[in-house]
Chimera marker file (.cmm) of the C-alpha trace (Angstrom):
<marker_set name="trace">
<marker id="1" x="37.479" y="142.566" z="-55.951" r="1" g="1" b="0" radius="0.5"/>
<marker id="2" x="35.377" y="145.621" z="-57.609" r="1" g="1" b="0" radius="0.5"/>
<marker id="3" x="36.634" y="148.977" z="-57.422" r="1" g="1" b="0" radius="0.5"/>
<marker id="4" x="33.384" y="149.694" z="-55.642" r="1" g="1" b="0" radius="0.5"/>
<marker id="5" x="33.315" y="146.592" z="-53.455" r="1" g="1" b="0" radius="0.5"/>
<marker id="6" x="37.105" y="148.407" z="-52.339" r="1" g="1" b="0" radius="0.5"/>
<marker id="7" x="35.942" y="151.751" z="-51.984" r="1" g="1" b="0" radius="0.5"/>
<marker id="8" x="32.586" y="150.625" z="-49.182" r="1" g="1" b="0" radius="0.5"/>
<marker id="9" x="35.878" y="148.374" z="-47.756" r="1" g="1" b="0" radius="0.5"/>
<marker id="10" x="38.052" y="151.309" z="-47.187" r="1" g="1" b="0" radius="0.5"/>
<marker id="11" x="36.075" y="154.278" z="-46.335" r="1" g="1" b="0" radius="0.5"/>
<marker id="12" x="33.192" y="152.075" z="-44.526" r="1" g="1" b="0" radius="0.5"/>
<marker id="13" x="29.299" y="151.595" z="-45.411" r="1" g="1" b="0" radius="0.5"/>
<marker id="14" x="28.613" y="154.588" z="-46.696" r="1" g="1" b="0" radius="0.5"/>
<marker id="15" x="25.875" y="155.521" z="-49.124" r="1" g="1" b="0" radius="0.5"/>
<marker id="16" x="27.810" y="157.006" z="-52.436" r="1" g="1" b="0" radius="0.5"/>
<marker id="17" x="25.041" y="159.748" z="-53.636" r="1" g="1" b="0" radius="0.5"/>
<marker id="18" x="25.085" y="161.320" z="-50.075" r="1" g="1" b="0" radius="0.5"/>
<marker id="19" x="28.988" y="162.110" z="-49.825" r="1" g="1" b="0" radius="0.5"/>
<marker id="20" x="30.123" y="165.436" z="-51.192" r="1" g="1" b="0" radius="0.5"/>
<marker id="21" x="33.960" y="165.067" z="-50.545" r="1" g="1" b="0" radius="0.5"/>
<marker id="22" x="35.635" y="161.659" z="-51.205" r="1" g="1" b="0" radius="0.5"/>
<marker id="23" x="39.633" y="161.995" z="-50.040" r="1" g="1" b="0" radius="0.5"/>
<marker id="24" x="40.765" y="159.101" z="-52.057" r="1" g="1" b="0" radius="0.5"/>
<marker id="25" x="45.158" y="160.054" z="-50.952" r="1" g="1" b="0" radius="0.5"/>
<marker id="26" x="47.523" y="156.944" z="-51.212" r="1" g="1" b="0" radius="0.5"/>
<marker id="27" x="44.493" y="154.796" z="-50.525" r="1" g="1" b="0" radius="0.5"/>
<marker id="28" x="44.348" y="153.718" z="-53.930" r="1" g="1" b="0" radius="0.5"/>
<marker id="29" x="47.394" y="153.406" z="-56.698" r="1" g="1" b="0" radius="0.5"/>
<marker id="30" x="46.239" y="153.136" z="-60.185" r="1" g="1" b="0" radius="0.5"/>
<marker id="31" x="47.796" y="155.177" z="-63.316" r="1" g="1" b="0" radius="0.5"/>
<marker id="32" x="44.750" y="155.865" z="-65.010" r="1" g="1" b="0" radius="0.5"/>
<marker id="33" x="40.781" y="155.094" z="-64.308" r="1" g="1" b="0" radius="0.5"/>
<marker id="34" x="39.337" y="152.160" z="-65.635" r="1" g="1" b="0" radius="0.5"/>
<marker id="35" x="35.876" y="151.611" z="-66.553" r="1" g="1" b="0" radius="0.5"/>
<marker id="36" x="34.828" y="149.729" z="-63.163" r="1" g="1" b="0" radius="0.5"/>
<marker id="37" x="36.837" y="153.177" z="-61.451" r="1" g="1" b="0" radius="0.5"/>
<marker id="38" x="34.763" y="155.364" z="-64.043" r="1" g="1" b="0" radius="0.5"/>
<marker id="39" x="31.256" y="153.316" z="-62.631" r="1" g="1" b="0" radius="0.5"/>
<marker id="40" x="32.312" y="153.546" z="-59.545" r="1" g="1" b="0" radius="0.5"/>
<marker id="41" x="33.013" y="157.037" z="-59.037" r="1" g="1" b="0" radius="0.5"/>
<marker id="42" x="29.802" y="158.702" z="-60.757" r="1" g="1" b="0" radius="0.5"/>
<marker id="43" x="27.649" y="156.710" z="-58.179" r="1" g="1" b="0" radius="0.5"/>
<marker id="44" x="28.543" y="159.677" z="-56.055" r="1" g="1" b="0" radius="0.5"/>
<marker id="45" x="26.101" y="162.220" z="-57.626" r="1" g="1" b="0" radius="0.5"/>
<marker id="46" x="26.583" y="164.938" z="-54.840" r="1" g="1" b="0" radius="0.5"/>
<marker id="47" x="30.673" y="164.964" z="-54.784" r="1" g="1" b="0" radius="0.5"/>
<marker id="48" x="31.776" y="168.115" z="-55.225" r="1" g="1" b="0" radius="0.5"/>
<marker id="49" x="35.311" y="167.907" z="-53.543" r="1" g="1" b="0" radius="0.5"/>
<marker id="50" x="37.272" y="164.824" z="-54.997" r="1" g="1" b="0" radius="0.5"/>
<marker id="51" x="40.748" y="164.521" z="-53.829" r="1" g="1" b="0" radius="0.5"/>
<marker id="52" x="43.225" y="162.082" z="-55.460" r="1" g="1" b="0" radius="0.5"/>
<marker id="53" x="46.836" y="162.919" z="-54.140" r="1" g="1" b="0" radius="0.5"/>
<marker id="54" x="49.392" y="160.353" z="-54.140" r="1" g="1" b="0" radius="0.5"/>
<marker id="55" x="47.302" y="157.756" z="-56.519" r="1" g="1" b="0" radius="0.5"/>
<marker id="56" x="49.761" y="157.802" z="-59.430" r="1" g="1" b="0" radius="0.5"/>
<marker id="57" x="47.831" y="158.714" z="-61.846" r="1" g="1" b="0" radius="0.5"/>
<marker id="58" x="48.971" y="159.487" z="-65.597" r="1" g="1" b="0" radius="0.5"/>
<marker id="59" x="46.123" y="160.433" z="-67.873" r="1" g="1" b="0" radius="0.5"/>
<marker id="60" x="42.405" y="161.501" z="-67.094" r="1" g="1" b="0" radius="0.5"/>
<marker id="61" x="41.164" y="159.168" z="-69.643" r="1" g="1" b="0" radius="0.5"/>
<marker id="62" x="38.110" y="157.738" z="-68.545" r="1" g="1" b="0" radius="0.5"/>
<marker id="63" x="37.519" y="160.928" z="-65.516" r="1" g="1" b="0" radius="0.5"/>
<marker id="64" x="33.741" y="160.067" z="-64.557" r="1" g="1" b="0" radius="0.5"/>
<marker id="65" x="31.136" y="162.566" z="-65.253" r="1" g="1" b="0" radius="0.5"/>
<marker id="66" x="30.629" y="164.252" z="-62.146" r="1" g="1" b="0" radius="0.5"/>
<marker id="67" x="28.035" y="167.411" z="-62.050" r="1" g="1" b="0" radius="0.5"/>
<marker id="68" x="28.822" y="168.467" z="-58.865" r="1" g="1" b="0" radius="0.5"/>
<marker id="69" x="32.172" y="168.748" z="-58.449" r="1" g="1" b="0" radius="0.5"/>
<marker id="70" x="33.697" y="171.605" z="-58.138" r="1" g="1" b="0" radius="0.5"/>
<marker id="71" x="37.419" y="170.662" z="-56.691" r="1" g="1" b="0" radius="0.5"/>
<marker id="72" x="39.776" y="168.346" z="-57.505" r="1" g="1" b="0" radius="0.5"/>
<marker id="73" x="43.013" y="168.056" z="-55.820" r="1" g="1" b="0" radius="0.5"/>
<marker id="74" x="45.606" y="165.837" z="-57.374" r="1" g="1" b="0" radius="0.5"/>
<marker id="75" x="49.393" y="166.166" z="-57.096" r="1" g="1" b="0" radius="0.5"/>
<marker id="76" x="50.728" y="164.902" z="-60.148" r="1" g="1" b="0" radius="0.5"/>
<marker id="77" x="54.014" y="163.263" z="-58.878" r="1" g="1" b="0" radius="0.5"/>
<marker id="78" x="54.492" y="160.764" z="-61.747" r="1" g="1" b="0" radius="0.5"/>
<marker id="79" x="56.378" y="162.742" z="-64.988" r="1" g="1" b="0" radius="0.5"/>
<marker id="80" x="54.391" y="160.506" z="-67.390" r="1" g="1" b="0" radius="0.5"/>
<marker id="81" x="51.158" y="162.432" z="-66.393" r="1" g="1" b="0" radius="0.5"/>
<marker id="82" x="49.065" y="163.597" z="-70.217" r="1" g="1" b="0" radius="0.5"/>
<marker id="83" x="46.650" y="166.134" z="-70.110" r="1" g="1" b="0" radius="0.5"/>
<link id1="1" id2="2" r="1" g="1" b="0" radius="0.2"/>
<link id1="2" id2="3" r="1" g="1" b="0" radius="0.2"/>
<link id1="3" id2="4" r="1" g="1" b="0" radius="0.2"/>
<link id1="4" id2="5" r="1" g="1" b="0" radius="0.2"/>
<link id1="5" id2="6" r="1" g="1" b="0" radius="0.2"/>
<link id1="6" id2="7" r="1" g="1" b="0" radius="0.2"/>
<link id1="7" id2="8" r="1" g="1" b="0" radius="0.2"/>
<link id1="8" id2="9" r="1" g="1" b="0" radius="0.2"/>
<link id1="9" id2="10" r="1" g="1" b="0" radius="0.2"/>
<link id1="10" id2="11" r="1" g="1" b="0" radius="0.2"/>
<link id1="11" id2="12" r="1" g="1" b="0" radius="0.2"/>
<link id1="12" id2="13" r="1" g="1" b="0" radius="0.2"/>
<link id1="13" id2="14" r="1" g="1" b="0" radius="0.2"/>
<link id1="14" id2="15" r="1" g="1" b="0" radius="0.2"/>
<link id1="15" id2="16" r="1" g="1" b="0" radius="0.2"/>
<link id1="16" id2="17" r="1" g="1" b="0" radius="0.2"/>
<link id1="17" id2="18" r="1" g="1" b="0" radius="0.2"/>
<link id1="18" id2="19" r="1" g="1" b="0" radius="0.2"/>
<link id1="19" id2="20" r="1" g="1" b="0" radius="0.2"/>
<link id1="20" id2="21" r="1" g="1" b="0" radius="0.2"/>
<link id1="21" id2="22" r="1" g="1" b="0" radius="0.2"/>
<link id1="22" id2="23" r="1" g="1" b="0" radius="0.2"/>
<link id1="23" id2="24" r="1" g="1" b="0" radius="0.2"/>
<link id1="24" id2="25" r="1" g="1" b="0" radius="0.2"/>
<link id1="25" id2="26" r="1" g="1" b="0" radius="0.2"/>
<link id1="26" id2="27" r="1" g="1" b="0" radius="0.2"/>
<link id1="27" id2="28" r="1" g="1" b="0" radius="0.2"/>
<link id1="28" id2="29" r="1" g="1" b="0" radius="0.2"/>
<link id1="29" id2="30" r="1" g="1" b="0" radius="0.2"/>
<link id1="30" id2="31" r="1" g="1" b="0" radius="0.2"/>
<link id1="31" id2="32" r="1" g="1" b="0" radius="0.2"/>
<link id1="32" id2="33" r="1" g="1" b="0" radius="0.2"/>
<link id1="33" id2="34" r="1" g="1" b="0" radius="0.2"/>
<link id1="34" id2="35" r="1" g="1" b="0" radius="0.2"/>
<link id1="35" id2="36" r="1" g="1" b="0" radius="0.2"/>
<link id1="36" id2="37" r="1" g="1" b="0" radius="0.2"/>
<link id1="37" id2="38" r="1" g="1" b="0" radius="0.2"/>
<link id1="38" id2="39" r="1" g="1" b="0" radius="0.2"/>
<link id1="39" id2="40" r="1" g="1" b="0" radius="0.2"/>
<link id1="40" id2="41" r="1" g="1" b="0" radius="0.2"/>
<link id1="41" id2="42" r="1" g="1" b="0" radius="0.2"/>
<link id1="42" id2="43" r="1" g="1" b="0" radius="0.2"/>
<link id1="43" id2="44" r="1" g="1" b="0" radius="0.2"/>
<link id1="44" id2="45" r="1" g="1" b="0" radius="0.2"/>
<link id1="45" id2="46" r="1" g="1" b="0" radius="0.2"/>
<link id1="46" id2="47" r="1" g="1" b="0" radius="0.2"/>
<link id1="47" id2="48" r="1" g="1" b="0" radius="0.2"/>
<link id1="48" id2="49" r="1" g="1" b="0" radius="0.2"/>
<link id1="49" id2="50" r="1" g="1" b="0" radius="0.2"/>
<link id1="50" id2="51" r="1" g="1" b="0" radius="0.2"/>
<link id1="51" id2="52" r="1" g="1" b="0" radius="0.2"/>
<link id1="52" id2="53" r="1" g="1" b="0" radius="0.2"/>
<link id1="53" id2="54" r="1" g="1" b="0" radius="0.2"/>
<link id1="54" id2="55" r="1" g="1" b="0" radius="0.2"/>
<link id1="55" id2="56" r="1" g="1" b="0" radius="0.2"/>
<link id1="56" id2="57" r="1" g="1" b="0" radius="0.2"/>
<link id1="57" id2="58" r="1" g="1" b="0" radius="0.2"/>
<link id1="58" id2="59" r="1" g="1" b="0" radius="0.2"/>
<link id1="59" id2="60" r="1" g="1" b="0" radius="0.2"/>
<link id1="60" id2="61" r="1" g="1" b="0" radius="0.2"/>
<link id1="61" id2="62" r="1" g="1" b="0" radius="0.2"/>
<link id1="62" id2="63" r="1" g="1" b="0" radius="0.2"/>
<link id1="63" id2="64" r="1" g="1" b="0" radius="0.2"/>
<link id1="64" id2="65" r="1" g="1" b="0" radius="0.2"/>
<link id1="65" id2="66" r="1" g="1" b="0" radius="0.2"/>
<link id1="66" id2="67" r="1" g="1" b="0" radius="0.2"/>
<link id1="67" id2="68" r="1" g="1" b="0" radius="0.2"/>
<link id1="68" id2="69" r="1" g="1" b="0" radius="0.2"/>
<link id1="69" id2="70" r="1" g="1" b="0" radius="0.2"/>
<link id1="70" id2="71" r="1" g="1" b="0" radius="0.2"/>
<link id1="71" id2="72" r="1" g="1" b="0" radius="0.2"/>
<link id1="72" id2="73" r="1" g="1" b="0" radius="0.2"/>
<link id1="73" id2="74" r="1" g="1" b="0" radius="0.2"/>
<link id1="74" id2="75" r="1" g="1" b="0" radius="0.2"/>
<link id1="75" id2="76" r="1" g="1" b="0" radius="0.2"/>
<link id1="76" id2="77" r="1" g="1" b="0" radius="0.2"/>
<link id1="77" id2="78" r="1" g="1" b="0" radius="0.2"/>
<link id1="78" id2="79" r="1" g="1" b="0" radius="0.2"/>
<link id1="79" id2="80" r="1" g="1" b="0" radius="0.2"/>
<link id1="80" id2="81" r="1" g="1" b="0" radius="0.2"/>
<link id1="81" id2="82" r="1" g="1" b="0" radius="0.2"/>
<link id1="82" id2="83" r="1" g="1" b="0" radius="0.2"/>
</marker_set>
């Protein structure tokens, strides 16, 4: 199942460019995004508060481009984390 197909699973229908705060903590576990997480993500245009605590993840390769957002919160538990 898509990343996407997840996130409307989890959080309920939901229209992605009308949400401005997405708490995504120990919903998901993934180490770093992937494109189809990357695709995903920046189909919410008005996010400005993205919270990620919990997920695991270890590098911000592939972050989506999000012009909005203003506040991420992510506590990076795992030691293998690369900025």
């Amino acid at each position: 199942m898509s990343f996407e197909k997840t996130l409307q699973e989890k959080l309920g229908n939901h229209n992605p460019s009308e949400i401005q705060e997405l708490i995504l903590d120990t919903v998901f576990k993934f180490e770093k995004f992937t494109e189809d997480h990357k695709a995903a993500l920046e189909k919410y245009t008005s996010l400005i508060h993205l919270s990620m605590n919990g997920i695991g993840l270890t590098s911000l390769q592939n972050f989506p481009l999000l012009k909005e957002l203003q506040i991420v919160s992510n506590f990076f538990f795992n030691k293998k984390f690369k900025f």
